[in-house]
N, C-alpha and C positions, 0 to 999 in steps of 0.2 A: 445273219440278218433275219432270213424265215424263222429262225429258233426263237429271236430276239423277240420279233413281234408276234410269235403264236404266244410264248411268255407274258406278254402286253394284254393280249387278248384274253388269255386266264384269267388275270389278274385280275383286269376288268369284269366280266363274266361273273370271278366267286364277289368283286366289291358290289355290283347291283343285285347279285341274290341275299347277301346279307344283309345289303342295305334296304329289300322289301322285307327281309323277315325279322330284322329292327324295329322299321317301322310298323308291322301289322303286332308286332309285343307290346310296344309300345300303344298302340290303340286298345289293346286287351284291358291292360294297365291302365291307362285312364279309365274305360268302361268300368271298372274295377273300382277303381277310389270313386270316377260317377258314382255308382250305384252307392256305394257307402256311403257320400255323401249326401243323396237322396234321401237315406235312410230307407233304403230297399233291403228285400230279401229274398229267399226262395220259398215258395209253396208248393213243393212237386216240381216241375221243372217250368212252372211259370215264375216270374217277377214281381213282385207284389209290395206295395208300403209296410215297412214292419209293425206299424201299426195297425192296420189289416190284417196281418196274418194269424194274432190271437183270436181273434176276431170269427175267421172264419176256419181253424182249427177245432175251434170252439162247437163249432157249427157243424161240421164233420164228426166230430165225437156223440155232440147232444143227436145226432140223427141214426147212429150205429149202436147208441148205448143197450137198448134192449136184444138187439143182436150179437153182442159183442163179444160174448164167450162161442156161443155156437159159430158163428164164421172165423173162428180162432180155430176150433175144430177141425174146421170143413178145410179151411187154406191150408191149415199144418199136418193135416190127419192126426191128429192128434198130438203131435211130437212136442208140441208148446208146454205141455205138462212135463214132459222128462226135462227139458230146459228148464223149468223152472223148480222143479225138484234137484235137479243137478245146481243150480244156483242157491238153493235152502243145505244142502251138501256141504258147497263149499262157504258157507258162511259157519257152517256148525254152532248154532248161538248158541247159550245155558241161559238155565234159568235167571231169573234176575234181567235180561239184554230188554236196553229201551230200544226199539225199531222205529225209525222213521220212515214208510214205502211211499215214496213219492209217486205219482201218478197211476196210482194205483186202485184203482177208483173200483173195480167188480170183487177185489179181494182175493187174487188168486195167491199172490203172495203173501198177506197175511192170516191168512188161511190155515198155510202151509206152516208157516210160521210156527202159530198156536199149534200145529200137529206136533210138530217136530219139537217143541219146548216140552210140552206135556209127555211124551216118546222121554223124553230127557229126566223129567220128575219121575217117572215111574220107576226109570234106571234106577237112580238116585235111594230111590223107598227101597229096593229091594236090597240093592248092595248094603244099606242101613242095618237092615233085616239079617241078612247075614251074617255083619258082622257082632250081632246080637242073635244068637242061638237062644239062650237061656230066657227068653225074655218070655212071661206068660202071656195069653192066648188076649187076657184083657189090656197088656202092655201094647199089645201086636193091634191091636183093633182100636185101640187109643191114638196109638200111631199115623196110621189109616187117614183115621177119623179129621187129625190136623195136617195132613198134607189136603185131605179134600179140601178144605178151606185154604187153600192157597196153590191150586193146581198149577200155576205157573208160574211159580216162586217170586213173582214181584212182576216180572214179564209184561210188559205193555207195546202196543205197535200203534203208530196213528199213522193210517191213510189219509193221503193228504193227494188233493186232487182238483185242478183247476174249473171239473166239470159238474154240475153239478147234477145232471143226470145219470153220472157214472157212477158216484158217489148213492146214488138214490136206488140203481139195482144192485152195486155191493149190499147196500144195508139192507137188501131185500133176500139177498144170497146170505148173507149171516143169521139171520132171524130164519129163514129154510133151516139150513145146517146146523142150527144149535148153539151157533159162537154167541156167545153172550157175555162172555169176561174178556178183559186185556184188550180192548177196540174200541176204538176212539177214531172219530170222521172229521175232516176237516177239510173245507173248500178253500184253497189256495194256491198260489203262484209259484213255479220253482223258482221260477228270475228274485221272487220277493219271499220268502218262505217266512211265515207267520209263528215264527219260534224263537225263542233266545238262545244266544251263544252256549258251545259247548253243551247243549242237554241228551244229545242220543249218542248210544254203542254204536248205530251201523245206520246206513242209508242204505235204501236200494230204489233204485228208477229200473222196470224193464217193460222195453217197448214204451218207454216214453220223450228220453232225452231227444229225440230225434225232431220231436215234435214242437220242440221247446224253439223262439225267435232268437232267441242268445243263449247257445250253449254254454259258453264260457261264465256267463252272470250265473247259470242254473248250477254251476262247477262249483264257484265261489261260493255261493249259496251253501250248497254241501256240505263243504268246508266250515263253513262258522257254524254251522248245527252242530256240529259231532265234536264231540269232547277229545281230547287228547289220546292218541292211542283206539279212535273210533275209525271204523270201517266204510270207505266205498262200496258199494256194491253197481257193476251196470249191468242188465241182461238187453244187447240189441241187437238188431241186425245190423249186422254186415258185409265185407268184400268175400265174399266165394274165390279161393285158393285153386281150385282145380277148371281149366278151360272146359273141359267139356261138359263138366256138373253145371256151372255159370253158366255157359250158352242155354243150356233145357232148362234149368231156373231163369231166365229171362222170357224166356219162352211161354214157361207156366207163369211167370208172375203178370204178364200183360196181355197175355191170352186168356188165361181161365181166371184168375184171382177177381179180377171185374165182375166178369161173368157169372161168376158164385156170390159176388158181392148184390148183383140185381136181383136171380135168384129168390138169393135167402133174405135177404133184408131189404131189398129193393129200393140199390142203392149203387150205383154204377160208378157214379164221380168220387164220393167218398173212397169209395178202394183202390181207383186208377191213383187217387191223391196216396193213396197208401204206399203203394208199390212204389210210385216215382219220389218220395218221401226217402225210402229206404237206398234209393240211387244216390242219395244226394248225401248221406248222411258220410261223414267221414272215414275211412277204412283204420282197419285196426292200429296199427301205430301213429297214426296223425292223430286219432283220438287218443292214443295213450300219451301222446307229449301234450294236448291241450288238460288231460285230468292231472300230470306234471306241473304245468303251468300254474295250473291253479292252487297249489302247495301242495297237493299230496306226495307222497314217498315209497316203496317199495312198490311201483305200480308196475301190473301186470296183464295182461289178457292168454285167455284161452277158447280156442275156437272149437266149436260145436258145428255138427254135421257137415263139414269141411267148410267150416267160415261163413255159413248161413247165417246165424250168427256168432257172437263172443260173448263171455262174460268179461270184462275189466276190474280190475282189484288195487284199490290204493286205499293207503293210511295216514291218518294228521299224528306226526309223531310230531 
């Protein structure tokens, strides 16, 4: 009889704790479709109209743009460049490759780009050269002479950038540097990208998708740009793999990353919005099944400085 009804008593016991942790899912879950129904979103770990959030993204950017390379510096010590030379790497373009770099408005990756294509023309000249021994000294300088009129064998990149501040000290950093061929500026939307089907080899967003109000529109997007057998590329932050590296990176990202953001640019909100940005954005394999989703094929990621961030890799076959 005791057995019967301690039995009773359980039973009851696990039904009222399942039945509050039903119901508190259950409240999640409408909060949930709420909000999408709203048409809300996230801005850092506030809530915000999604119509807002371009809005004041926007805002965020335009106010950081003259800062934007040097507090890239400062928050990464530098390590932003080998990321992004590790992502010029792994893309290996040739001559000839049309780039499209989304959100890419200071120019760092097409930059690199133009380095790396050009790095590739010279290969090209010499191995030419070589396999012409016999060739005289005015054959050889004739030669030269027609690759210089075509240093990047057809090669074009267009920056394309919702900001148009960012957009304003890229083309202030190329005009510095010398870039003067194969660059082309364009203010525009990744949700709505101002291009026709099928016309670029590769995409690349880095450090920007994150920042985009519908990732999955900016995916699709992607996808009808690039020609058959054309290239993803993402460079972004992501979920930190190892507990302890995570805990001191949470630590430096909301202690000092503000603090440098006041600082050097003098500009505190904009970088807390960065950091809590970088929380919210999806960890590596849930973003690898939404760039899935969105038709690409052979998709993959690999993590840089233990998951700080990834690069992600997919193909429109």
């Amino acid at each position: 009889m005791a057995a019967s009804i301690g039995a009773a008593s359980c039973r009851a016991l696990f039904c009222r704790s399942w039945g509050k942790r039903l119901s508190a899912a259950g409240r999640l879950l409408g909060g949930a479709r709420g909000l999408a129904a709203q048409g809300e979103t996230h801005l850092g770990f506030q809530t915000v109209p999604e119509a807002e959030k371009e809005q004041r993204v926007y805002q965020v950017f335009e106010s950081v743009a003259k800062k934007y390379d040097i507090m890239n510096d400062s928050m990464s010590f530098g390590i932003h460049r080998l990321w992004k030379d590790i992502l010029l790497h792994q893309m290996n373009p040739y001559p000839g490759t049309q780039l499209l770099d989304v959100a890419g408005g200071t120019g760092d990756i097409a930059f690199r780009f133009i380095n790396y294509i050009r790095s590739q023309r010279e290969y090209q000249l010499r191995q030419k050269l070589k396999s012409h021994q016999n060739l005289s000294w005015q054959e050889i300088s004739k030669s030269y002479q027609e690759e210089a009129l075509k240093p990047l064998g057809g090669s074009q990149v267009v920056i394309c950038d919702i900001n148009k501040e960012m957009l304003k000290v890229g083309k202030q950093k190329a005009q510095h540097l010398g870039y003067t061929e194969g660059l082309s500026w364009v203010v525009g939307n990744a949700e709505e990208l101002p291009f026709d089907d099928d016309k670029f080899d590769v995409y690349t967003i880095a450090f920007g998708i994150r920042n985009v109000t519908h990732i999955d529109q900016a995916l699709q997007e992607a996808y009808r740009v690039l020609q058959p057998g054309g290239r993803f590329l993402c460079l972004e932050f992501s979920q930190v793999n190892n507990p302890l590296i995570s805990r001191l990176y949470d630590l430096y990202s909301f202690q000092v990353i503000p603090v440098l953001g006041e600082i050097i640019a003098g500009d505190w909100k904009s970088y807390q919005y960065l950091v809590e940005s970088i929380r919210q954005f999806p960890a590596q394999e849930e973003f690898k099944a939404m760039i899935e989703d969105a038709g690409f094929l052979k998709v993959e990621y690999r993590n840089l400085t233990a998951g700080i961030v990834a690069i992600h890799s997919g193909f429109k076959l």
